[in-house]
C-alpha positions as CSV (number, residue, x, y, z in Angstrom):
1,X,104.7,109.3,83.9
2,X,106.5,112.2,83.9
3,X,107.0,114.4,80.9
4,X,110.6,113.0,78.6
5,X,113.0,115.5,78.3
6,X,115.2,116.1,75.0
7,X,118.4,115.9,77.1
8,X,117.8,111.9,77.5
9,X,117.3,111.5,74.4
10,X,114.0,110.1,71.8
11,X,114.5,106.8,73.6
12,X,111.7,106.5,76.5
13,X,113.3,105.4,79.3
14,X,111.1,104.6,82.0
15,X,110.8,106.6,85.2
16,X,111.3,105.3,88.2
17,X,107.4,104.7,89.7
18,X,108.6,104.1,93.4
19,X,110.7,106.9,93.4
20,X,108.4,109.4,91.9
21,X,105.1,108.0,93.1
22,X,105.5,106.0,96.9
23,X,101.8,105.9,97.2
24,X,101.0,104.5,93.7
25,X,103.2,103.0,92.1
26,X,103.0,99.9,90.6
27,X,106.3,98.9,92.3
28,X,105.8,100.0,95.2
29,X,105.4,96.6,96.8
30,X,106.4,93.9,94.9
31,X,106.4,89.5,95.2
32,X,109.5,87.4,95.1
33,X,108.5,87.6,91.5
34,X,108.9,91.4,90.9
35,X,105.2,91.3,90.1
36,X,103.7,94.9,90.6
37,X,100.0,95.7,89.7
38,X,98.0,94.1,87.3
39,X,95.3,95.9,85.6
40,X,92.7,93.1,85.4
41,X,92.9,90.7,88.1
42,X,94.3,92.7,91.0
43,X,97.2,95.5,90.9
44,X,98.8,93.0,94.6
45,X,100.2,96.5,95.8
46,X,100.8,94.9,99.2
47,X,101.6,91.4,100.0
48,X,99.3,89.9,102.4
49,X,101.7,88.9,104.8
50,X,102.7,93.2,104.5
51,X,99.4,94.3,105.5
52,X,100.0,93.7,109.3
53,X,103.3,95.4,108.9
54,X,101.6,98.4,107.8
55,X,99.2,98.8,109.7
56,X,101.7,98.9,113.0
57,X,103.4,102.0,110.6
58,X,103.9,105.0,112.0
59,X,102.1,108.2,110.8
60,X,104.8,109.0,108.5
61,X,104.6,105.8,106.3
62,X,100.2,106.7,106.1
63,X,100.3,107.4,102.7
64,X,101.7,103.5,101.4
65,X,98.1,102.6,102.1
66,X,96.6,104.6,99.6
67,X,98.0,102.4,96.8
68,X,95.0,100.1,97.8
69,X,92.1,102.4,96.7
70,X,92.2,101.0,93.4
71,X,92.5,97.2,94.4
72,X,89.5,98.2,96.9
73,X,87.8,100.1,94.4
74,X,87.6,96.9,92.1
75,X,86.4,94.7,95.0
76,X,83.6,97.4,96.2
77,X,82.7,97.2,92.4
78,X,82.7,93.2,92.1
79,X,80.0,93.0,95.2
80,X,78.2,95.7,93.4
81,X,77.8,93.8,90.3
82,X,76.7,90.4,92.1
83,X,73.9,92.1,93.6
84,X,72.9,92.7,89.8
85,X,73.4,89.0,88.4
86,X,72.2,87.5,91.8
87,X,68.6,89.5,90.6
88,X,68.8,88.0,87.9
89,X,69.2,84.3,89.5
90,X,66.5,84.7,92.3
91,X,64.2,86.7,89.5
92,X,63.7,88.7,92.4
93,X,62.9,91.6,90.3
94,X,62.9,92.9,86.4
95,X,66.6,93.6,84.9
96,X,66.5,97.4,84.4
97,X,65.8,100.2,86.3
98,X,62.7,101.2,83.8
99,X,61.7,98.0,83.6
100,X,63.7,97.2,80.7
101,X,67.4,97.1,79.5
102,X,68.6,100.9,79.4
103,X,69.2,100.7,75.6
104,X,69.4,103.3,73.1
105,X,65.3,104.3,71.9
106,X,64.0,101.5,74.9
107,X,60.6,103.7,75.8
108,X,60.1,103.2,79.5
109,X,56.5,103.2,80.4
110,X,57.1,102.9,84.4
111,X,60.1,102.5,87.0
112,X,61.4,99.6,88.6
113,X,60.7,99.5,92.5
114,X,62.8,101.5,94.7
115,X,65.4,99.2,95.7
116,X,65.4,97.9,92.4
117,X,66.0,101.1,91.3
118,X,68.8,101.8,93.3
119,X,70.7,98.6,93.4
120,X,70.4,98.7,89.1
121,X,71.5,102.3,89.5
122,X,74.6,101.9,91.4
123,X,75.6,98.5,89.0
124,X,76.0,101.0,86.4
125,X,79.1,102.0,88.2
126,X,80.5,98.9,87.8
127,X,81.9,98.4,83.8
128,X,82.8,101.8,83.4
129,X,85.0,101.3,86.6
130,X,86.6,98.4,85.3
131,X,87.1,100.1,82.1
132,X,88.6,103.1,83.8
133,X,91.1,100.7,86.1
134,X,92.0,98.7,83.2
135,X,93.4,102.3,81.7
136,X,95.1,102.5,84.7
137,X,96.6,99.6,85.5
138,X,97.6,99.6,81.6
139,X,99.9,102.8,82.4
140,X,100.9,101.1,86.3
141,X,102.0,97.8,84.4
142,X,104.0,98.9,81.5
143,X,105.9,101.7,83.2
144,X,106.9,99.1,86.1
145,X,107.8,96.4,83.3
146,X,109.4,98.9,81.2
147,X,111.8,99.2,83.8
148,X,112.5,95.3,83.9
149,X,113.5,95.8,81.0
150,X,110.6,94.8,78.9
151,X,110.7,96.3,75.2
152,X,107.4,97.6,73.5
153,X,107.0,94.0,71.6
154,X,107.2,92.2,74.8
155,X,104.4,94.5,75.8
156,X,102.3,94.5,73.0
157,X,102.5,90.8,72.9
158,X,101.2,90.8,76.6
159,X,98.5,93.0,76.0
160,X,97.3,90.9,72.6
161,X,97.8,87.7,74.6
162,X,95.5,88.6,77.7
163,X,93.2,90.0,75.2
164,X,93.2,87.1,73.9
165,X,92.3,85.0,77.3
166,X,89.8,87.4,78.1
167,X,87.9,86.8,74.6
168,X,88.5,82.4,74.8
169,X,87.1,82.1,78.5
170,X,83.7,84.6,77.1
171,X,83.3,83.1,73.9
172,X,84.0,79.4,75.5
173,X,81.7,80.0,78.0
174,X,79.0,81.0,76.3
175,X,79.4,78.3,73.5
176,X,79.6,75.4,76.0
177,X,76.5,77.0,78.6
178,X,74.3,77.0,75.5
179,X,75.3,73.6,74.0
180,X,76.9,75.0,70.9
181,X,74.2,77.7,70.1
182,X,75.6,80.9,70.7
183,X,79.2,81.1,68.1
184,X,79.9,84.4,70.0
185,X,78.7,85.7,73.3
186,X,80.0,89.3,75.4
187,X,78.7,89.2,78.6
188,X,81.8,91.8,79.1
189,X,84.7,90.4,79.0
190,X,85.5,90.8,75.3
191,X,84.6,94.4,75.1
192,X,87.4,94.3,78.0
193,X,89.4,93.0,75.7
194,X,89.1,94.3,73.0
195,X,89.8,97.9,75.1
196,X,92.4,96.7,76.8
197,X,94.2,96.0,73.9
198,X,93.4,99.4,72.1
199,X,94.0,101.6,75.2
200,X,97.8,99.6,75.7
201,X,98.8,100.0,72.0
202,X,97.6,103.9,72.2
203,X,99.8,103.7,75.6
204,X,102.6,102.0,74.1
205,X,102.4,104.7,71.2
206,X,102.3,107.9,73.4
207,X,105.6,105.9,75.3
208,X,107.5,106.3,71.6
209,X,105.4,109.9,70.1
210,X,106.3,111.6,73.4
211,X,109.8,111.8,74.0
212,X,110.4,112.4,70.2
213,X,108.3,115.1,70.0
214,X,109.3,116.7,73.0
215,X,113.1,116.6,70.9
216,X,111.4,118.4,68.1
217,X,109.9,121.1,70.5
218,X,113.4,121.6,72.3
219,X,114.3,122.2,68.5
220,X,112.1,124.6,67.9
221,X,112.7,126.3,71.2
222,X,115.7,126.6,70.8
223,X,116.5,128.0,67.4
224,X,113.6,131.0,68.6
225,X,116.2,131.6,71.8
226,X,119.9,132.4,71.6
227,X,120.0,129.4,74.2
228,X,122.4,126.4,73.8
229,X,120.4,123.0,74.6
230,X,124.2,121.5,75.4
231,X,127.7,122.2,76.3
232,X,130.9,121.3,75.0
233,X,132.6,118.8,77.0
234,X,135.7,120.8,78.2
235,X,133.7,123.8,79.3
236,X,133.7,125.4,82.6
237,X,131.4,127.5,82.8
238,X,129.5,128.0,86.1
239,X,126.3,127.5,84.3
240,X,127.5,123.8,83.7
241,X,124.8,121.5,84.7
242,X,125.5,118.9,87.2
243,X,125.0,115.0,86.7
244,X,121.9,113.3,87.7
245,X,122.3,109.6,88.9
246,X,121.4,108.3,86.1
247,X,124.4,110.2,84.8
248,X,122.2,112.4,82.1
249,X,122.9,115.9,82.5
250,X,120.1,118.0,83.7
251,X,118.1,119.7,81.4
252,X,118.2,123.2,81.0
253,X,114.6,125.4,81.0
254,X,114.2,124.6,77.3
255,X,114.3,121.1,77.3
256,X,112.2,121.2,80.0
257,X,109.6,123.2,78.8
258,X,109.6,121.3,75.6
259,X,109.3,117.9,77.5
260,X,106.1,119.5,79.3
261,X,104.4,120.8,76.1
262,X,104.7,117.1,75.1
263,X,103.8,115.8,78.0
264,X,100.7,118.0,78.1
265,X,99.9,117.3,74.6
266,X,99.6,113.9,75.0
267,X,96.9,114.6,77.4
268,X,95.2,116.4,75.8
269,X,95.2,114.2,72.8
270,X,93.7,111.6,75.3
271,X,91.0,113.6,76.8
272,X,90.2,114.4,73.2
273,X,90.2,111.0,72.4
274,X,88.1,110.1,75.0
275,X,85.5,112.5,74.1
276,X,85.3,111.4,70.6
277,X,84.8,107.7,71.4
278,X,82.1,108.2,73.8
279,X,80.2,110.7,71.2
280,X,80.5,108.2,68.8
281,X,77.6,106.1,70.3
282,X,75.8,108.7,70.1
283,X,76.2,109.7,66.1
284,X,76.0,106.0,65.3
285,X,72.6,105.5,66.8
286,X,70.2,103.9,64.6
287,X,68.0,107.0,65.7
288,X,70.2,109.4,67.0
289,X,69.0,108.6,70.4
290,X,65.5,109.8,70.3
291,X,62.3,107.5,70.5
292,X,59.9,108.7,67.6
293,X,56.6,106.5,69.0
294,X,56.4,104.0,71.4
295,X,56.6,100.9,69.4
296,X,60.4,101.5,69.7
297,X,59.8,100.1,73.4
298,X,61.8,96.6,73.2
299,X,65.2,99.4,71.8
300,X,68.0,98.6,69.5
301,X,68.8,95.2,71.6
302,X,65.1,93.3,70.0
303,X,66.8,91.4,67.7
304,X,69.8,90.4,66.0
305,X,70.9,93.7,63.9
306,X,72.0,93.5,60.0
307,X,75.6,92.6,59.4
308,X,76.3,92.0,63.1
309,X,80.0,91.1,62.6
310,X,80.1,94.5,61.8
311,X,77.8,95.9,64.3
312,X,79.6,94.7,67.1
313,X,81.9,97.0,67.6
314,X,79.4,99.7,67.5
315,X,76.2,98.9,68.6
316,X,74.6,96.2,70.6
317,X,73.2,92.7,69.4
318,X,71.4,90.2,70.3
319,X,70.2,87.2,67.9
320,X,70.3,83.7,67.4
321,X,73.9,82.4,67.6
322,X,75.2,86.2,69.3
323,X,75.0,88.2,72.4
324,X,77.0,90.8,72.2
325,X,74.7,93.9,74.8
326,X,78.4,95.3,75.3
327,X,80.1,96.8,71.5
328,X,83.0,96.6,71.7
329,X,84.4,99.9,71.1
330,X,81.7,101.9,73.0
331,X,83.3,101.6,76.0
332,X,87.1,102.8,74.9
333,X,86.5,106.3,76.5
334,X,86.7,104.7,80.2
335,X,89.7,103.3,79.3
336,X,91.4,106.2,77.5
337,X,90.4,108.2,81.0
338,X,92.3,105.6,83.0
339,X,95.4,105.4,80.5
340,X,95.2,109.9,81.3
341,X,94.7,109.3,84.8
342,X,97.9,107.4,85.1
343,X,99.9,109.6,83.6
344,X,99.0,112.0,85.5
345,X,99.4,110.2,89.0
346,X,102.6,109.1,87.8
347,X,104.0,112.5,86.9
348,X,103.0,114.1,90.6
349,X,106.1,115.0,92.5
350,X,105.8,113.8,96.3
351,X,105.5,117.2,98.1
352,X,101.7,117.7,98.8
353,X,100.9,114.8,97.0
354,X,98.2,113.3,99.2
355,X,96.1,116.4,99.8
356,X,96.3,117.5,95.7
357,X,95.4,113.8,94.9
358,X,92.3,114.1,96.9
359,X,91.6,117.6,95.8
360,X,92.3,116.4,92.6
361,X,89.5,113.4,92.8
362,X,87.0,115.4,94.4
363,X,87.2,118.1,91.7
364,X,87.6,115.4,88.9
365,X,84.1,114.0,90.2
366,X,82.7,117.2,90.3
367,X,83.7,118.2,86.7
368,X,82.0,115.0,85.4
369,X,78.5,115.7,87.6
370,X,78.4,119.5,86.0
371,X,78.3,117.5,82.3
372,X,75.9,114.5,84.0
373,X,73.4,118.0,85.2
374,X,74.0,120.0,81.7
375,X,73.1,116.8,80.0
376,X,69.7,117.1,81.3
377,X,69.1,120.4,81.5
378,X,70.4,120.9,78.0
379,X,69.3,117.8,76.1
380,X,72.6,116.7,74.6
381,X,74.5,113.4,75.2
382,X,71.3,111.7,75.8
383,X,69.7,108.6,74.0
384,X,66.8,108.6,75.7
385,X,65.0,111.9,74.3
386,X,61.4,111.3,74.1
387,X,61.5,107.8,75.3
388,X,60.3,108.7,78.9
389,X,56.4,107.9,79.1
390,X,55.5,107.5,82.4
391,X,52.6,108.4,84.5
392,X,54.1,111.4,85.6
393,X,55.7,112.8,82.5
394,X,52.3,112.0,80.5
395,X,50.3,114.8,82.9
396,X,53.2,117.3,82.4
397,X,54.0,117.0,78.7
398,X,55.6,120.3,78.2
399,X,58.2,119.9,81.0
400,X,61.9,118.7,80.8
401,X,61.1,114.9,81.3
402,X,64.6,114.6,83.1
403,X,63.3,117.1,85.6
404,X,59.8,115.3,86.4
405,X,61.0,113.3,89.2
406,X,64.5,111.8,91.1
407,X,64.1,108.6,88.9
408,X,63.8,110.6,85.9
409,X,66.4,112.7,86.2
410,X,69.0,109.9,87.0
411,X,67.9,107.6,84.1
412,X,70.7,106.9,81.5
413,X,71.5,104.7,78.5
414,X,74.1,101.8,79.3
415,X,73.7,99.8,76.1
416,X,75.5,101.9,74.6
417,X,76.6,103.9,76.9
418,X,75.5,107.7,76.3
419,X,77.0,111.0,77.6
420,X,75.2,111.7,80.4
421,X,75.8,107.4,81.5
422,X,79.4,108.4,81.2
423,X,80.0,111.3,82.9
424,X,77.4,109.9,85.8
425,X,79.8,107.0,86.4
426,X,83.0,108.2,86.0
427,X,81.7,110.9,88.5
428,X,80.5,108.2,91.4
429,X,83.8,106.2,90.2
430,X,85.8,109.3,91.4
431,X,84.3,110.0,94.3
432,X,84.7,106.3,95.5
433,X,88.3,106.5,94.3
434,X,88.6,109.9,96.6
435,X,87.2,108.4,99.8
436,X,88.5,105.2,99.3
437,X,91.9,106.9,99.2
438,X,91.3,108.7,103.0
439,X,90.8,104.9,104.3
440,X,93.8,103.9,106.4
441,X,95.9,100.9,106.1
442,X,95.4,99.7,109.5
443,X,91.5,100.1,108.9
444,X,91.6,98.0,104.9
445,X,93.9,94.8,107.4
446,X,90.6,95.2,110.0
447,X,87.8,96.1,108.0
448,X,88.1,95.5,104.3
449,X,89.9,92.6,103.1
450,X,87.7,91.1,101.8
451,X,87.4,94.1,99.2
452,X,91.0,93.9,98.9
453,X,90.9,90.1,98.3
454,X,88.4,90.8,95.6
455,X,90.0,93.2,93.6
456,X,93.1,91.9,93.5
457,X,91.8,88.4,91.5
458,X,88.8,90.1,89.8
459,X,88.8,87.9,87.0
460,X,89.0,85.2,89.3
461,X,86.1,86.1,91.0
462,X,83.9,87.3,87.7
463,X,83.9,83.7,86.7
464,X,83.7,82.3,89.7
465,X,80.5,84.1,91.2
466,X,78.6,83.5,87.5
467,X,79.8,79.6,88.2
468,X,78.1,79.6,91.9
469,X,75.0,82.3,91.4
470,X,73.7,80.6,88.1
471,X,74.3,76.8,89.0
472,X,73.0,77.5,92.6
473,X,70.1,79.8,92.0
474,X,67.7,77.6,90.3
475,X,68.1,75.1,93.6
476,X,67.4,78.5,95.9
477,X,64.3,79.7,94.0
478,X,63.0,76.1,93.8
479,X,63.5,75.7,97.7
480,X,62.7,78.9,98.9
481,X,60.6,81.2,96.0
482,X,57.1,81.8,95.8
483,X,55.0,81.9,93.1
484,X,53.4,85.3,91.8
485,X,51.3,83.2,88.9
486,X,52.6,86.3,86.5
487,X,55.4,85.2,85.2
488,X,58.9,86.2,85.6
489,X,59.7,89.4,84.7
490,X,63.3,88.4,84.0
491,X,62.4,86.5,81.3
492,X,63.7,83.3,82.3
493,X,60.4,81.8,82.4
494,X,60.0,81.0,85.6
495,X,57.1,82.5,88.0
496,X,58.7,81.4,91.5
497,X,60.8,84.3,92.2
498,X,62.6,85.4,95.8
499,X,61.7,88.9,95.9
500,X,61.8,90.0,99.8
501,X,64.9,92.3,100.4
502,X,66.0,90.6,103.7
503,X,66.0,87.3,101.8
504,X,68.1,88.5,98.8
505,X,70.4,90.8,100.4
506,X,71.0,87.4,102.9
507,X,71.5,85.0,99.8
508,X,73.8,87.6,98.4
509,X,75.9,88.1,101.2
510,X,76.4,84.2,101.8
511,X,77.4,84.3,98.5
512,X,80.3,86.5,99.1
513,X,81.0,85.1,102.4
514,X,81.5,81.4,99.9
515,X,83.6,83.2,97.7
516,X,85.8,85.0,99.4
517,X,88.2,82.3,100.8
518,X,88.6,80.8,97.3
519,X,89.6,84.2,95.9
520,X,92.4,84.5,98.7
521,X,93.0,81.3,98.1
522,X,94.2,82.3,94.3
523,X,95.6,85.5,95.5
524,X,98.1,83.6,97.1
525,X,98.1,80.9,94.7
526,X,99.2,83.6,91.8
527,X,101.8,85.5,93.2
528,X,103.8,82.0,93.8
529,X,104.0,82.6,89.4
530,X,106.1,84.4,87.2
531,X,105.0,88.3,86.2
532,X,103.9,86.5,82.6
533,X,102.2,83.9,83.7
534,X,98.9,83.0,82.4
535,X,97.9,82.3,86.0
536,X,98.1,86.3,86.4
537,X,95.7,87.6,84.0
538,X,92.6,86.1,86.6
């Protein structure tokens, strides 16, 4: 949002999102509820019944459809990750682009095929982009309900009560799937939660912090400069500042400058942030990241660490009566870039706004693939040093094993994620975000609903494609697998596996096909609810 000024005051009042931002807003379109975006399940930036409208827009009104990128960004991801779990249902090849889970000290002896490879590759997009929108649609949602006059302990109870949700339908899930055996299972969804909940309180905080620090600086300004912050009421000076609609007076430089410094401040505070809680996973590794002999192969996931109500926030575990392969703080940093990212869409001015956005992306994206390249040229950020052992990096010991081969080089660490795995993703998240962004709205009502239908009931959808993929695959492999006699590399224990590309990209895309009327189905079905309904957070 923009930067608070001193002249209104230490109380926050919200912006106005349309006003400032028509292209992404979070009320720029909004339900017979006042609904705007919502930062799990769908932001509903335009209302089916809209879309037609807008595509028949003249040039001039272009721009409105670029509030869909991130709806269509969240639907592009949700196919993405099917292809992954639908692998795992059809066995059609092992779970990890080595071969293995990417954990932290996991030695990888030999690659994956290559459209294994790839498919696994670009899944790794997919949590750190749902991290990074749930950021944004924290920021999105609480400025838009901020001005419907939500306080901060309406908010906060929001935010602890879809938390909340998120972490029942995960750990119910997983209790009632296993008959009772796991107490505690993440697939994802709590580590969402958990983040979500984190990243809106540190919102909610900067929404109190800011404006009363930028009071303090317009303090300090001003007693360094003979400059008055206010007026008396009776004077008539021609320097007298004119009334804004709101009926604040305008601010004069000072105020403004002090309401940037906090403004800026803040962000950098969060970038900081961000940078901290992403290094973390890499000073809490059990072995700082680097595999010290090859026995380390089966990683840090192998077994149920010590006190794993406490490693679970940190590290990932796996035992008996847990599965937890997502802690649930290694994955704030996505969300503290989202929460920066908001602000800063939401503080652009309208002038030029749609070629610096892009710009803006492009150059974001960019940033993050210098620090993805540095990490493997310079050996920080990684936990994978010395666990490469392949064919190819045996006969050239003494080179840079990130610089052997494509595969190599493009190898990172999701559990947890490392440095290089988060600059990588946020990178390819940015780019997507910028190209999505050119896509016009005529095009998303011809070509892409179904993207759009997707992202706006993600949660929806995330339980529903587990519910059909894992109750329908067995039948599939059964009817239509063949048996290799090896064993299932997926470790399911099955040997039938469908492993021919036409076949699973086929099955995968019927699957879509089957879920995509039920998710526009609840689309609809939701927006008929109030903006707090429990019906909402899916």
């Amino acid at each position: 949002m923009r930067p608070y000024s001193a002249c209104a005051g230490n109380a926050p009042a919200a912006p106005s999102v349309a006003a400032n931002n028509p292209t992404d807003a979070a009320t720029t379109s909004r339900d017979g509820n006042g609904s705007p975006y919502s930062s799990l399940s769908g932001y509903n930036s335009i209302d089916r019944t809209r879309l037609g409208e807008v595509s028949a827009q003249t040039s001039a009104d272009k721009p409105t459809a670029r509030v869909l990128a991130l709806d269509l960004l969240r639907g592009l991801l949700m196919v993405i990750m099917a292809m992954d779990h639908l692998s795992i249902g059809l066995h059609a090849w092992a779970h990890g682009t080595g071969g293995t889970s990417e954990a932290d000290g996991a030695v990888v002896y030999r690659w994956n095929k290559p459209a294994a490879y790839i498919v696994r590759s670009l899944t790794h997009l997919c949590a750190p982009g749902f991290m990074l929108l749930l950021g944004i649609g924290i920021v999105y949602l609480g400025t838009s309900r901020s001005q419907l006059g939500w306080s901060r302990t309406r908010l906060t109870r929001y935010f602890a009560l879809r938390a909340l949700a998120l972490t029942l339908i995960s750990v119910g899930t997983g209790f009632f799937a296993s008959g009772g055996r796991l107490w505690f299972t993440n697939g994802v969804l709590v580590a969402l939660a958990v983040d979500y909940l984190v990243a809106g309180l540190i919102w909610l905080a900067t929404t109190k912090t800011e404006p009363a620090l930028s009071g303090w600086f317009a303090c300090v300004l001003t007693s360094t400069v003979d400059t008055p912050i206010s007026r008396s009421p009776d004077s008539d000076s021609e320097a007298e500042q004119p009334l804004l609609r709101t009926g604040q007076p305008l601010c004069n430089a000072t105020e403004a400058a002090a309401a940037r410094i906090a403004w800026h401040l803040h962000n950098v505070l969060l970038a900081t942030g961000s940078v901290v809680t992403i290094y973390w996973n890499i000073w809490l590794s059990d072995d700082s990241g680097r595999c010290a002999a090859a026995e380390h192969a089966a990683g840090s996931m192998a077994a149920s660490p010590p006190n794993p109500l406490w490693r679970v926030w940190f590290w990932p575990v796996v035992g008996e009566h847990i599965v937890s392969p997502f802690p649930l703080l290694a994955w704030l940093s996505f969300a503290l870039i989202g929460v920066l990212y908001g602000r800063i869409m939401l503080s652009l001015s309208p002038a030029g706004r749609a070629t610096r956005i892009l710009t803006g992306h492009v150059a974001v994206g960019l940033t993050f693939t210098v620090i993805f390249v540095l990490t493997r040229l310079l050996h920080f950020g990684n936990l994978s040093e010395g666990c490469l052992h392949t064919q190819e990096i045996q006969a050239h010991p003494g080179r840079n094993q990130y610089l052997v081969s494509a595969k190599d080089f493009f190898y990172i660490v999701k559990y947890p994620p490392d440095v290089a795995f988060w600059a990588a993703t946020l990178a390819g998240n940015f780019y997507l975000l910028a190209a999505l962004r050119t896509l016009p709205a005529q095009l998303v009502a011809k070509r892409f609903m179904m993207l759009l239908d997707f992202g706006r009931t993600a949660l929806f959808f995330y339980v529903a494609h587990l519910v059909l993929i894992f109750s329908l695959s067995p039948w599939i492999v059964a009817t239509f697998g063949h048996d290799t006699g090896v064993g299932n590399l997926t470790t399911l224990g099955t040997q039938r596996v469908i492993d021919s590309l036409p076949a699973f990209f086929a099955i995968w895309a019927a699957f879509m096909m089957a879920l995509w009327p039920l998710c526009r189905w609840y689309g609809r079905f939701k927006l008929t609810k109030p903006s707090d309904s429990l019906w909402r957070f899916f």
